[in-house]
C-alpha positions as CSV (number, residue, x, y, z in Angstrom):
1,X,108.1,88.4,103.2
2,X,112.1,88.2,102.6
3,X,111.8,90.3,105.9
4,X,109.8,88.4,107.9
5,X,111.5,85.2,107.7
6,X,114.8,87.2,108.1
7,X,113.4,88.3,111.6
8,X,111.4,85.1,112.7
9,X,113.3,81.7,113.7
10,X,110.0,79.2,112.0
11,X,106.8,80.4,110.8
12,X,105.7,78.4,114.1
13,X,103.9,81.5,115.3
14,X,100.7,83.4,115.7
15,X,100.6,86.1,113.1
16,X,98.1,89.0,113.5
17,X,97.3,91.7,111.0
18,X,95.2,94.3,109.6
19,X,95.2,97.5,107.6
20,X,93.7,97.9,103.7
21,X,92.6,95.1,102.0
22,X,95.1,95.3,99.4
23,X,97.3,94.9,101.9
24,X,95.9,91.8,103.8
25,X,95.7,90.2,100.8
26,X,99.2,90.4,100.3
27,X,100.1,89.5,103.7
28,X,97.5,86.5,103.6
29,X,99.2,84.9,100.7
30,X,102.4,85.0,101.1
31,X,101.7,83.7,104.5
32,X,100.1,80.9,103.1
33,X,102.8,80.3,100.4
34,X,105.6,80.1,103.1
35,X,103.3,77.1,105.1
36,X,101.9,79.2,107.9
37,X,98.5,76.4,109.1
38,X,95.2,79.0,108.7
39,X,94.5,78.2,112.2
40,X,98.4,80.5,112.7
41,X,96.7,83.2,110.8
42,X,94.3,85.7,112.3
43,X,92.7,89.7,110.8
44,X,90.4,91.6,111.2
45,X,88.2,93.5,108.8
46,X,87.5,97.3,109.6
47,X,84.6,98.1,106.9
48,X,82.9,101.4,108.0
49,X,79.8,100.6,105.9
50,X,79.1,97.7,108.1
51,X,79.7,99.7,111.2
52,X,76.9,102.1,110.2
53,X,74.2,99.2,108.8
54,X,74.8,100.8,104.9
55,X,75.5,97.2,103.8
């Protein structure tokens, strides 16, 4: 996160991400801990279960 805001002017932005869940998670908090709205913060889930109907 110390990177991010070292690179970014505001957390006024769009931010965009995916990759393992432990991953988003992280990303998705500390997102929310630094005051990013949830309407800033988009992912997407990859799950290959779901992909093939094996729910």
């Amino acid at each position: 996160m110390e990177w991010l805001q070292s690179i970014l002017p505001d957390k006024d932005a769009n931010f965009y991400f995916c990759g393992p869940i432990s991953f988003m998670k992280a990303i998705n908090n500390a997102l929310k801990q630094w005051g990013v709205p949830k309407n800033n913060i988009h992912y997407e889930v990859f799950n290959p279960i779901a992909i093939l109907g094996e729910e």
